[in-house]
MDAnalysis code that builds the backbone (N, CA, C; Angstrom):
import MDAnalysis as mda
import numpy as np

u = mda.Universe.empty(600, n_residues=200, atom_resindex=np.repeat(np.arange(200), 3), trajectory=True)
u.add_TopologyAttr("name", ["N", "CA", "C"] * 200)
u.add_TopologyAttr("resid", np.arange(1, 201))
u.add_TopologyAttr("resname", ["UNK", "UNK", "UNK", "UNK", "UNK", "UNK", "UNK", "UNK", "UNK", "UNK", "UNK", "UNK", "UNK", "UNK", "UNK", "UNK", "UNK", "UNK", "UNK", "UNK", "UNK", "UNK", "UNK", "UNK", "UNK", "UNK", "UNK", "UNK", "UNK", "UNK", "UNK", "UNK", "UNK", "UNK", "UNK", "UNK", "UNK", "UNK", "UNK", "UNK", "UNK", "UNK", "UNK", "UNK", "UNK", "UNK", "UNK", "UNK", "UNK", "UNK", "UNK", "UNK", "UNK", "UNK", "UNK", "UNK", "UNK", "UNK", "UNK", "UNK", "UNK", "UNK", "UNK", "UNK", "UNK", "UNK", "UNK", "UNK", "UNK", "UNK", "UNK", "UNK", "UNK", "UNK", "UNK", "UNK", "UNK", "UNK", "UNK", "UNK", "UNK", "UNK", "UNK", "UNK", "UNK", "UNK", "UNK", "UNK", "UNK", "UNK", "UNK", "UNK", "UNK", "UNK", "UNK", "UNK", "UNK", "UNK", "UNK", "UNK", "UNK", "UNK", "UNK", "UNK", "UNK", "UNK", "UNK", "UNK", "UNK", "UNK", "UNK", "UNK", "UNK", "UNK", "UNK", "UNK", "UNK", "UNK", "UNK", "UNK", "UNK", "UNK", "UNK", "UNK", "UNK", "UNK", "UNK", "UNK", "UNK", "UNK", "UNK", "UNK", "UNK", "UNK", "UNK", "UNK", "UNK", "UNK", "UNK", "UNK", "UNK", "UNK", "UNK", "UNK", "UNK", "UNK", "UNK", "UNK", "UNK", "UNK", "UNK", "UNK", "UNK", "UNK", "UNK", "UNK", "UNK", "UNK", "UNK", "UNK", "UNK", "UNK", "UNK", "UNK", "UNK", "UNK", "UNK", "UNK", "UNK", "UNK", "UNK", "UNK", "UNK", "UNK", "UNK", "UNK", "UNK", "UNK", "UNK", "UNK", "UNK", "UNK", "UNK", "UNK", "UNK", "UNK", "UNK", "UNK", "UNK", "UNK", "UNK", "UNK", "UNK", "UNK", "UNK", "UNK", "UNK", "UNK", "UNK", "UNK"])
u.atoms.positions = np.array([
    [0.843, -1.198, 0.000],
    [0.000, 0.000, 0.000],
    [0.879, 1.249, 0.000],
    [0.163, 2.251, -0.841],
    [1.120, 3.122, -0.747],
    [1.130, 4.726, 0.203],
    [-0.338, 4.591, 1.498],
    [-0.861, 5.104, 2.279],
    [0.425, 5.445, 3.066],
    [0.601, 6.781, 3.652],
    [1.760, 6.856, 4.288],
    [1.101, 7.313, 5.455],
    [1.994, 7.037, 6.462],
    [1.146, 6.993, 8.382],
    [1.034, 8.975, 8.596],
    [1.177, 9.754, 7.809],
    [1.173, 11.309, 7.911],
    [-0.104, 11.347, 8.403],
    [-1.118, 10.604, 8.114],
    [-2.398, 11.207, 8.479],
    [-2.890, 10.680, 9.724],
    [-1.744, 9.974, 10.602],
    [-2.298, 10.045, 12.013],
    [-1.993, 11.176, 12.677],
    [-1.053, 12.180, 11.991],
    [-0.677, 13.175, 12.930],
    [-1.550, 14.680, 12.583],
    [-3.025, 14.729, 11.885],
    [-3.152, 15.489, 11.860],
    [-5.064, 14.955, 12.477],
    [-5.459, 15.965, 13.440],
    [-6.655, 15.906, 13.649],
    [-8.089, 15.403, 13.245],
    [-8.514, 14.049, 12.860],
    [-9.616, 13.652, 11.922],
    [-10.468, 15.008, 11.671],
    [-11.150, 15.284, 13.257],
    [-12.211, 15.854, 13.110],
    [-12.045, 17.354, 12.417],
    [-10.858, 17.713, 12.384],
    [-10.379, 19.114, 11.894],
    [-10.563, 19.209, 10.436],
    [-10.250, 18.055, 9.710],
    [-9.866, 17.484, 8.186],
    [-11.543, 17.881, 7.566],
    [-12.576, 17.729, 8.371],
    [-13.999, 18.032, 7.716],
    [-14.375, 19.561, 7.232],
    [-13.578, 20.150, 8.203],
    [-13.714, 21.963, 8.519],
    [-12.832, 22.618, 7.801],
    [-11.980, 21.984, 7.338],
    [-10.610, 22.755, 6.950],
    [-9.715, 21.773, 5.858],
    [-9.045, 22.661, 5.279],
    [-7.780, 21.425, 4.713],
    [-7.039, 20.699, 5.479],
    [-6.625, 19.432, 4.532],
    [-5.770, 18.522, 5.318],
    [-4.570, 19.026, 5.188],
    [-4.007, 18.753, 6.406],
    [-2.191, 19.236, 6.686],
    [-1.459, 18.212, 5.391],
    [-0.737, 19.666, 4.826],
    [0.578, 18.406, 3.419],
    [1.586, 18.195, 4.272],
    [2.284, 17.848, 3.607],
    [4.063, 17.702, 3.794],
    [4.628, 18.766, 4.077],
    [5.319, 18.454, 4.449],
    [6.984, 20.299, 4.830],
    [7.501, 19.893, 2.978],
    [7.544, 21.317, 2.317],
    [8.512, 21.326, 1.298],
    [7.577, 21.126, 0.088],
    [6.257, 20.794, 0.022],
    [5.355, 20.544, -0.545],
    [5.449, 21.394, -1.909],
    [5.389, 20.979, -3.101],
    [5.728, 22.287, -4.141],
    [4.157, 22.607, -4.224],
    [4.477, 23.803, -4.809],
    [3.539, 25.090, -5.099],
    [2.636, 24.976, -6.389],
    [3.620, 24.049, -6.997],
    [3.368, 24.022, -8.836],
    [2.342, 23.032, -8.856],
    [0.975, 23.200, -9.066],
    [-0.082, 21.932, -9.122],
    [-0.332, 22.175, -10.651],
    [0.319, 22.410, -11.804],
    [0.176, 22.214, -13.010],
    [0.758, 20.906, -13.296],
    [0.056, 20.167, -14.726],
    [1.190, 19.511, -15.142],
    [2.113, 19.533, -16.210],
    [3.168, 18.369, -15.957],
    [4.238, 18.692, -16.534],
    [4.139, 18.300, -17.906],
    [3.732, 17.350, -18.144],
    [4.075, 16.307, -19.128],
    [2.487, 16.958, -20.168],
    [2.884, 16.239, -21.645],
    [1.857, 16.275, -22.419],
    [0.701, 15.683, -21.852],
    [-0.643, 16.702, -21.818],
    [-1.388, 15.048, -21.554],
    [-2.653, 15.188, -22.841],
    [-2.311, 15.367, -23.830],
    [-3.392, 16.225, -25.187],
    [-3.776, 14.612, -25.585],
    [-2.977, 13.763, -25.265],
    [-2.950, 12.541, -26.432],
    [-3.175, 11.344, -25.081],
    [-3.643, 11.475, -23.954],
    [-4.096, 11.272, -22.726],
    [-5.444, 10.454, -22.416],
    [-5.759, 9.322, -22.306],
    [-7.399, 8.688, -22.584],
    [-7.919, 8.114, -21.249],
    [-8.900, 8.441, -20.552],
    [-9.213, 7.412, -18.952],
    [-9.131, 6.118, -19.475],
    [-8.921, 5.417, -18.526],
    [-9.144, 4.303, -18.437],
    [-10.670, 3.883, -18.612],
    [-10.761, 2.515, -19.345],
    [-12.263, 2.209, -19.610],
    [-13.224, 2.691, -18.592],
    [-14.626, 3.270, -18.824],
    [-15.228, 3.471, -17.909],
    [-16.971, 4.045, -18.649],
    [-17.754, 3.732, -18.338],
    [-18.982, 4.192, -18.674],
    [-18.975, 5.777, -17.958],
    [-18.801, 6.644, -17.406],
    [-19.156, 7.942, -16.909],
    [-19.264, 8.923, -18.642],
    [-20.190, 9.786, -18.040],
    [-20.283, 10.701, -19.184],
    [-18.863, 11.271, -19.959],
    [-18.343, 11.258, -21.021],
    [-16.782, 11.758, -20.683],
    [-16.639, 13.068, -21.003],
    [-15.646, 13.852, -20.552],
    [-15.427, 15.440, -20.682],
    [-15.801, 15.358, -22.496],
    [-16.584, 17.252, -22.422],
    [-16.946, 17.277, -23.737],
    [-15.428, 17.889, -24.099],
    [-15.860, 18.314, -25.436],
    [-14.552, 18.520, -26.364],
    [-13.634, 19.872, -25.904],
    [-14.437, 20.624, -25.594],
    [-14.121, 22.092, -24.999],
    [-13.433, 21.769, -23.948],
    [-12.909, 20.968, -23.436],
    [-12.805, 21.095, -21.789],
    [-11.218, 20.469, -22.179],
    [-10.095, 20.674, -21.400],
    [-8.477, 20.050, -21.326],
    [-8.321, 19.528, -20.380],
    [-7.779, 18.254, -20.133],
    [-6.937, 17.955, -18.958],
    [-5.803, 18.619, -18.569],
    [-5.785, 19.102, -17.864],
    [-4.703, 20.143, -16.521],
    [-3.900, 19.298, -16.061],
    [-4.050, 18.442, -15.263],
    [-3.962, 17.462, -13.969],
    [-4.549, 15.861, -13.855],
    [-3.676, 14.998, -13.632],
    [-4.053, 13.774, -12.961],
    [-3.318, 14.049, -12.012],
    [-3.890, 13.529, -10.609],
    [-3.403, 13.460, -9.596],
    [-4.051, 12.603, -8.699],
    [-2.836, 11.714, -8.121],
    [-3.205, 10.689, -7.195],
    [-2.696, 11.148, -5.940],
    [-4.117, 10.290, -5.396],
    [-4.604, 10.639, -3.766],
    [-4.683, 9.432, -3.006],
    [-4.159, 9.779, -2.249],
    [-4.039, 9.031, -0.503],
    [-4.569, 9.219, 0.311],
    [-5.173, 8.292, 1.002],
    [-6.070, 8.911, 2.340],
    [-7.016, 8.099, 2.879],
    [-7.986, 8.561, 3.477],
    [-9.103, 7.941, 4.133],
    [-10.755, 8.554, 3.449],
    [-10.958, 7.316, 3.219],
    [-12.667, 7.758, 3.499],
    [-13.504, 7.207, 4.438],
    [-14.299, 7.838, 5.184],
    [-14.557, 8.313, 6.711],
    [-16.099, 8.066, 6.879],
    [-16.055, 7.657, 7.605],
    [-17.535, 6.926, 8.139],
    [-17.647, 7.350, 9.993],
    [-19.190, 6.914, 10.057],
    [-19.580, 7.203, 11.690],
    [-20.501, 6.283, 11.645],
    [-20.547, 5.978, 12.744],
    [-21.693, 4.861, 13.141],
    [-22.268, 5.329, 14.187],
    [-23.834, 5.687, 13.804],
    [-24.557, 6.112, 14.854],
    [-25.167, 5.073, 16.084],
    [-25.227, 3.857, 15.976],
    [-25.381, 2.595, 17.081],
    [-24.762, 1.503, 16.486],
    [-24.368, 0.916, 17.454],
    [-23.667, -0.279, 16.887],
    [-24.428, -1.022, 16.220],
    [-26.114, -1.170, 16.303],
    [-26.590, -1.456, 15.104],
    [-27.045, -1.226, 14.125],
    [-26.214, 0.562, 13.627],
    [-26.313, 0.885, 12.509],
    [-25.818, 0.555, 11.186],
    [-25.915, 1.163, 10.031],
    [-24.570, 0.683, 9.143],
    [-24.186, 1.775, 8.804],
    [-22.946, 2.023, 8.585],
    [-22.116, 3.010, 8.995],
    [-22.673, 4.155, 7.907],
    [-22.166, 5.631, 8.038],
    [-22.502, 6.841, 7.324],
    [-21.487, 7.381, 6.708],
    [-21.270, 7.429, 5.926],
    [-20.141, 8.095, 5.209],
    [-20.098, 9.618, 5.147],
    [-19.016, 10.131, 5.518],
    [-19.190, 12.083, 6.358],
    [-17.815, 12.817, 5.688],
    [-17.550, 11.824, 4.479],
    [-16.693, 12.537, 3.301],
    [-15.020, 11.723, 3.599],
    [-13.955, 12.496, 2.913],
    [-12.488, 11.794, 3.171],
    [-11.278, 12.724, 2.742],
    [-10.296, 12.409, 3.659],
    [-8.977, 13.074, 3.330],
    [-8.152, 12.428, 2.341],
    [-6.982, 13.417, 1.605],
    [-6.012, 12.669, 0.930],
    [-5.326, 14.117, 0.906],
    [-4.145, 13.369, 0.869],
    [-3.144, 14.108, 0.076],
    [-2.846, 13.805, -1.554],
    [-2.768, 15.014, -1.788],
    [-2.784, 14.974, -4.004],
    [-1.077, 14.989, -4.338],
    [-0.683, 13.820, -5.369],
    [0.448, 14.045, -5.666],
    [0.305, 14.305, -7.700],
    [1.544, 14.936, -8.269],
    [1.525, 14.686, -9.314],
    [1.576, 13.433, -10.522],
    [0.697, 13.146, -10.510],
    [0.538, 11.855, -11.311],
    [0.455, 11.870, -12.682],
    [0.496, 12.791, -13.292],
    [0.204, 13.400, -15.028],
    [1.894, 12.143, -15.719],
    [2.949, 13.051, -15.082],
    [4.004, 12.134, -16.051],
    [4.042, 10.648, -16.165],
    [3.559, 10.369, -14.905],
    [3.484, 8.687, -14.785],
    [2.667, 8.173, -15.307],
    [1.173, 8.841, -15.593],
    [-0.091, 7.985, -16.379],
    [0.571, 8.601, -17.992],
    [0.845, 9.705, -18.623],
    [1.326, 9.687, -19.527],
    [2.816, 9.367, -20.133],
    [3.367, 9.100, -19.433],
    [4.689, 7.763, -19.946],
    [4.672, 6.732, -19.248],
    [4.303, 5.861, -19.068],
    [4.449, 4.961, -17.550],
    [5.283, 4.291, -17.572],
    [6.526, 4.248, -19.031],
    [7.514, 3.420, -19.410],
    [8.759, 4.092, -19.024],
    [8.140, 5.715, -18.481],
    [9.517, 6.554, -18.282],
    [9.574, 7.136, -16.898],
    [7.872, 7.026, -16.079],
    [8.140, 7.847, -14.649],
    [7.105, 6.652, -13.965],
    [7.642, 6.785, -12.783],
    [6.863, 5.917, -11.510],
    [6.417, 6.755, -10.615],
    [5.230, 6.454, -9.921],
    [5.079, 7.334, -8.593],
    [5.476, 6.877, -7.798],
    [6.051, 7.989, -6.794],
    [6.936, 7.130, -6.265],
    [6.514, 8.092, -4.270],
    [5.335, 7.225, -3.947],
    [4.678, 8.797, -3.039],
    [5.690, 8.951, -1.785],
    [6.823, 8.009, -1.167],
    [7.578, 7.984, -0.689],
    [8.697, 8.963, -0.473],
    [8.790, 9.209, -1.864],
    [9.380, 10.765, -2.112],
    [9.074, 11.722, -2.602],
    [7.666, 11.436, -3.566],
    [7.592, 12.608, -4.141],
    [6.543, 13.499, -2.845],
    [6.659, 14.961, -3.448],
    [5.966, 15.668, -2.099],
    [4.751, 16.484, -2.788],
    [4.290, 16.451, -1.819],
    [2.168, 16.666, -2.281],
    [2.324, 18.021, -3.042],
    [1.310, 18.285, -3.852],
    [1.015, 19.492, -4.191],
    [-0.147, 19.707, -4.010],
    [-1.260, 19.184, -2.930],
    [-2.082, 19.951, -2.785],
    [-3.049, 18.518, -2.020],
    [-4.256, 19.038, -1.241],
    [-5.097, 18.230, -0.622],
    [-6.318, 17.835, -1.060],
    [-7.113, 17.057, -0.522],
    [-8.482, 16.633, -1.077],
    [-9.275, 16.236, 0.540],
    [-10.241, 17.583, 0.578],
    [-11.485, 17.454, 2.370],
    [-12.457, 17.406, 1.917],
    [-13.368, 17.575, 2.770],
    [-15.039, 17.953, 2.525],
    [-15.154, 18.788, 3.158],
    [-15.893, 19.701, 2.077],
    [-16.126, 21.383, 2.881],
    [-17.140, 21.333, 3.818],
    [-18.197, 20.530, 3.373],
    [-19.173, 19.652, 4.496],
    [-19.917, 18.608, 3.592],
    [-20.629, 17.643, 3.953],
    [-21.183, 16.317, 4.156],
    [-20.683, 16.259, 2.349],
    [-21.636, 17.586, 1.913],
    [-21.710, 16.755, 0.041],
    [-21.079, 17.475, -0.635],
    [-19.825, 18.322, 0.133],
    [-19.210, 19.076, -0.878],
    [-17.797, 18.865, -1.029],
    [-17.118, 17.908, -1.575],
    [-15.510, 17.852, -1.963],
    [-15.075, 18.447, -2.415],
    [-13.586, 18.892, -1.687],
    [-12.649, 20.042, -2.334],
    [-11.716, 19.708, -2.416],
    [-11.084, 20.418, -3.974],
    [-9.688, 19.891, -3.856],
    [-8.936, 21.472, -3.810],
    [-7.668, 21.592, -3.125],
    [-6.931, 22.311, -2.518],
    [-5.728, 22.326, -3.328],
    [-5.128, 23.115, -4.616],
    [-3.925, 23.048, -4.835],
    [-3.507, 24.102, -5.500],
    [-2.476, 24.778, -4.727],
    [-1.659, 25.705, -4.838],
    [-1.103, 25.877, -6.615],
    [-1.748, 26.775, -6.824],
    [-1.324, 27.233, -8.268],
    [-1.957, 26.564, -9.363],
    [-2.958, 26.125, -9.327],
    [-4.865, 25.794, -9.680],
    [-5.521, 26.409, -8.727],
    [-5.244, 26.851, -7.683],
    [-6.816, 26.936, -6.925],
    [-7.596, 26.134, -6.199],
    [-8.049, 26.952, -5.684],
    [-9.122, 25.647, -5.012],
    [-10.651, 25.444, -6.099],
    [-11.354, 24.278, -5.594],
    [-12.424, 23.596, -6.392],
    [-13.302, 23.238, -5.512],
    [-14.137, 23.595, -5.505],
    [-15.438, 23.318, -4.391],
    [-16.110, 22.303, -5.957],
    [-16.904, 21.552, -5.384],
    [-17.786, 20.317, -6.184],
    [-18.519, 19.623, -5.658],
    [-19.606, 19.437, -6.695],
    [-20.484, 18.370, -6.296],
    [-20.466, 17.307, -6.575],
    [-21.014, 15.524, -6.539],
    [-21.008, 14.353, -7.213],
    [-22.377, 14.763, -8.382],
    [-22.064, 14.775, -9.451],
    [-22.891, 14.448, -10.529],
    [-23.250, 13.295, -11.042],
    [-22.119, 12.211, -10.908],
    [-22.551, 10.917, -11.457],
    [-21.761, 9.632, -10.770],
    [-21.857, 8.579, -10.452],
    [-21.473, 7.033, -10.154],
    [-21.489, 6.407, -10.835],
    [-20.481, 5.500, -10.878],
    [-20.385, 3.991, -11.509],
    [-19.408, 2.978, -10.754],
    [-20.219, 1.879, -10.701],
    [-19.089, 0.999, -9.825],
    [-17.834, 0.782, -10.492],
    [-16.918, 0.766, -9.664],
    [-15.258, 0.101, -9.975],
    [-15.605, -1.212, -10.203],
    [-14.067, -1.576, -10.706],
    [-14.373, -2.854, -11.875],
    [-14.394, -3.530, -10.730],
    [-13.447, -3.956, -9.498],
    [-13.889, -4.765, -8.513],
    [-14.453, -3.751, -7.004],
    [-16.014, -4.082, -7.556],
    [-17.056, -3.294, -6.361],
    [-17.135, -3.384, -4.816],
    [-16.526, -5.076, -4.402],
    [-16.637, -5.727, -3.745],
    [-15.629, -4.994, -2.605],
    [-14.592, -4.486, -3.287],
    [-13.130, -3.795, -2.718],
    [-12.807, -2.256, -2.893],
    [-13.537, -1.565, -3.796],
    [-12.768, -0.514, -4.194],
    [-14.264, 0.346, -4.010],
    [-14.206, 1.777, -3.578],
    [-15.351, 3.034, -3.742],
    [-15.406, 3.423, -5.375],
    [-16.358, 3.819, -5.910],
    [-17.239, 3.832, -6.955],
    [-15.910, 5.274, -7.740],
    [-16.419, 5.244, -8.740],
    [-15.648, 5.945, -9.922],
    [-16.642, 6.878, -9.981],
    [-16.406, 8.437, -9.777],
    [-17.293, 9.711, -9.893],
    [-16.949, 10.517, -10.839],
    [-18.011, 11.110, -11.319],
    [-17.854, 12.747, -12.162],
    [-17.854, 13.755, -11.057],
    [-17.248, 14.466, -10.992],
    [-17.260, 15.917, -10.100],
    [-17.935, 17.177, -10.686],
    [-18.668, 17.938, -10.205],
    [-18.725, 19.425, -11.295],
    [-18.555, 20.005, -10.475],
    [-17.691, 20.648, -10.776],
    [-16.839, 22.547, -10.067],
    [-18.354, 23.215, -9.588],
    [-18.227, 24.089, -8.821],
    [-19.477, 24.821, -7.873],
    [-18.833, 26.238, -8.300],
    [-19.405, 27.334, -8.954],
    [-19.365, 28.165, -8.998],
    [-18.659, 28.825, -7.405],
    [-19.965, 28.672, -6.740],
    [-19.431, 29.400, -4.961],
    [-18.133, 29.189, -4.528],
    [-17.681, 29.414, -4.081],
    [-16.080, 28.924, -3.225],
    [-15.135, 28.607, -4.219],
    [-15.145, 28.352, -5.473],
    [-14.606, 27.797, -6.331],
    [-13.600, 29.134, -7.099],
    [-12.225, 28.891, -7.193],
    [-11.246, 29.913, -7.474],
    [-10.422, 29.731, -8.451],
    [-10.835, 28.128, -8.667],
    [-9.866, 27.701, -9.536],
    [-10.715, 27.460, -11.020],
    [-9.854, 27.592, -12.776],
    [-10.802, 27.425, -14.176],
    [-11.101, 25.663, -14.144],
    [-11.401, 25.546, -13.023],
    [-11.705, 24.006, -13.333],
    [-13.237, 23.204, -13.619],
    [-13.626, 22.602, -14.358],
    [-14.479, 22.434, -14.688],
    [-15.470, 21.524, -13.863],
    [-14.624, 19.494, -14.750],
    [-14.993, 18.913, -13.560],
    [-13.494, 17.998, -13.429],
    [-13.873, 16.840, -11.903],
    [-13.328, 16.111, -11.883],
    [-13.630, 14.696, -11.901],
    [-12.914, 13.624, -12.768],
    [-13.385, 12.295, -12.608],
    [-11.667, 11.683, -11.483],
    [-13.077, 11.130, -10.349],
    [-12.479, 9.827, -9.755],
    [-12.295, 8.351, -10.166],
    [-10.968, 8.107, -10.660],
    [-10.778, 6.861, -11.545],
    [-9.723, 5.944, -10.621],
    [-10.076, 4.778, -10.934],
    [-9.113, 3.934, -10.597],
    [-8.538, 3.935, -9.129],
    [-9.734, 3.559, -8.621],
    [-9.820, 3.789, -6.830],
    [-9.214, 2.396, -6.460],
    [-9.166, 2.416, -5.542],
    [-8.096, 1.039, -4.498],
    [-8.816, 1.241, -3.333],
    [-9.640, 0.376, -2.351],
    [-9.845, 0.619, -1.123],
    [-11.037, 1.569, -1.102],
    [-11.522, 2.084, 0.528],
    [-12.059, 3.021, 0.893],
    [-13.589, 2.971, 1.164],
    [-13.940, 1.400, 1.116],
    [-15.552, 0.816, 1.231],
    [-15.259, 0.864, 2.770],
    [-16.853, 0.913, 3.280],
    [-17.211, 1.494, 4.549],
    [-17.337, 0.001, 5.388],
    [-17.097, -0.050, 6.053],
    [-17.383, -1.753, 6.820],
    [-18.770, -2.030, 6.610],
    [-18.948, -3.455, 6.277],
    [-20.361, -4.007, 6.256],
    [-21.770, -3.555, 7.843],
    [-21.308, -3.354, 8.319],
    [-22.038, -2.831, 9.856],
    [-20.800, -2.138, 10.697],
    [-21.789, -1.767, 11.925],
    [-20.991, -0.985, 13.159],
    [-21.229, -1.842, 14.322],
    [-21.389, -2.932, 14.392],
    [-20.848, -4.227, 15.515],
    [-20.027, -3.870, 16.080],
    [-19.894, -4.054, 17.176],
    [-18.796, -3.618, 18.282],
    [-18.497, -2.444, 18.358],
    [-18.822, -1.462, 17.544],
    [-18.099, 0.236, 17.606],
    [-19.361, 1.102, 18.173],
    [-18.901, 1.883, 18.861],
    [-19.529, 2.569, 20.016],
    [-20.171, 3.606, 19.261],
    [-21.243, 4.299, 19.479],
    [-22.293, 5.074, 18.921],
    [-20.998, 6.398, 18.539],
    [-21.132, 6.877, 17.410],
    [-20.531, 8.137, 17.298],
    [-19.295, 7.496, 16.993],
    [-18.598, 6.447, 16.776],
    [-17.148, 6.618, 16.426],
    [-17.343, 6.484, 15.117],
    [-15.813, 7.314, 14.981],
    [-15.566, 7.296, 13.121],
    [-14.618, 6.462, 12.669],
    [-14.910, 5.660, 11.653],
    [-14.368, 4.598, 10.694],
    [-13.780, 5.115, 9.944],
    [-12.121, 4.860, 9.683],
    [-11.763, 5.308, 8.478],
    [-10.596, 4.307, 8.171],
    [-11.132, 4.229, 6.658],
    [-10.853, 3.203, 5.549],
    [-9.619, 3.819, 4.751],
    [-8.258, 3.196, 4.640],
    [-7.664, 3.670, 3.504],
    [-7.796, 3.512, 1.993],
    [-7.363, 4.228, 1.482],
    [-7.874, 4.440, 0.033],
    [-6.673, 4.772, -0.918],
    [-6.969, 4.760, -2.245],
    [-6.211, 5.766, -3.184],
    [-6.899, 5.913, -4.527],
    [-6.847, 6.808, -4.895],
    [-7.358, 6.740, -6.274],
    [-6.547, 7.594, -7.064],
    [-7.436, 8.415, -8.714],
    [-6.807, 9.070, -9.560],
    [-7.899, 10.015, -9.936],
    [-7.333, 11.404, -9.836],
    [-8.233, 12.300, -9.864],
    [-7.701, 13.364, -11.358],
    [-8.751, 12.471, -12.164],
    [-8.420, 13.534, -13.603],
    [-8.989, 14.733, -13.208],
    [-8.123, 16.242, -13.395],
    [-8.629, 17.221, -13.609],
    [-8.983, 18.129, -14.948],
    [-10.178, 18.518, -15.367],
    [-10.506, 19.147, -16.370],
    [-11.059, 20.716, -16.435],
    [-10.474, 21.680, -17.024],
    [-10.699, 22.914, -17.076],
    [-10.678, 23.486, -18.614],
])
């Protein structure tokens, strides 16, 4: 897994209200580097960006998605998730020439919930992106992995020319089958990773 233990040292409950804490040294530059004109998602039924729109950014994310269980014989609630965003553009567009490598490379930017249904992504020199979920589709294995989304940019709060975002190629981050044994009010959190095409 390529989840790094950074996110025990920063406050769960803070991560809902605010951005998640990056790295020390974190670059500034959330553009990407590499061509990505000649760039295709991975198979997927979601609506796909119309013609007008460019990919900016792929960027892969680390983190948790976050659950509460209101009685132990509830089934759990999902109350949004953290990650840290790394540059992933050169590696999905050469993958014969760059690796990610999240060990060393250092974040350029975060991914919270501004509250319950609003995901933001946080990156320095794009902007920030307030969004809504527009669309779902299950990952190829459902059983293991959180669902593949369309994002659309929110006018309000939103600073950055970004349009939308698709969540692709998730790993992890399903909510436990029940809240058995866990005490009313505690929060569940699942590691994850995915790939967050950005389009503007």
């Amino acid at each position: 897994m390529l989840y790094s233990s950074i996110f025990a040292a920063c406050a769960l409950p803070l991560a809902f209200a605010a951005p998640f804490c990056t790295r020390q040294n974190s670059t500034v530059n959330g553009t990407a580097t590499c061509d990505l004109s000649n760039v295709s998602q991975p198979a997927n039924t979601l609506t796909p960006p119309s013609a007008d729109l460019r990919l900016v950014l792929i960027a892969h994310g680390e983190g948790t998605q976050n659950y509460t269980c209101a009685t132990p014989a509830s089934a759990p609630s999902a109350i949004g998730a953290i990650a840290e965003l790394y540059n992933a553009s050169c590696a999905v567009a050469n993958p014969t020439k760059a690796q990610i490598n999240m060990e060393q490379a250092a974040a350029i930017g975060n991914h919270f919930f501004a509250d319950l249904t609003t995901p933001d992504f946080n990156i320095p020199g794009l902007g920030n992106t307030k969004s809504k979920k527009v669309e779902e589709v299950a990952a190829p294995n459902p059983s293991a992995d959180v669902k593949w989304l369309r994002l659309q940019a929110q006018t309000e709060g939103t600073t950055s020319q970004v349009k939308f975002i698709y969540r692709l190629n998730t790993v992890g981050g399903l909510a436990p089958a029940n809240c058995e044994g866990r005490a009313a009010g505690e929060v569940v959190t699942v590691q994850y990773q995915a790939q967050y095409w950005i389009y503007a």
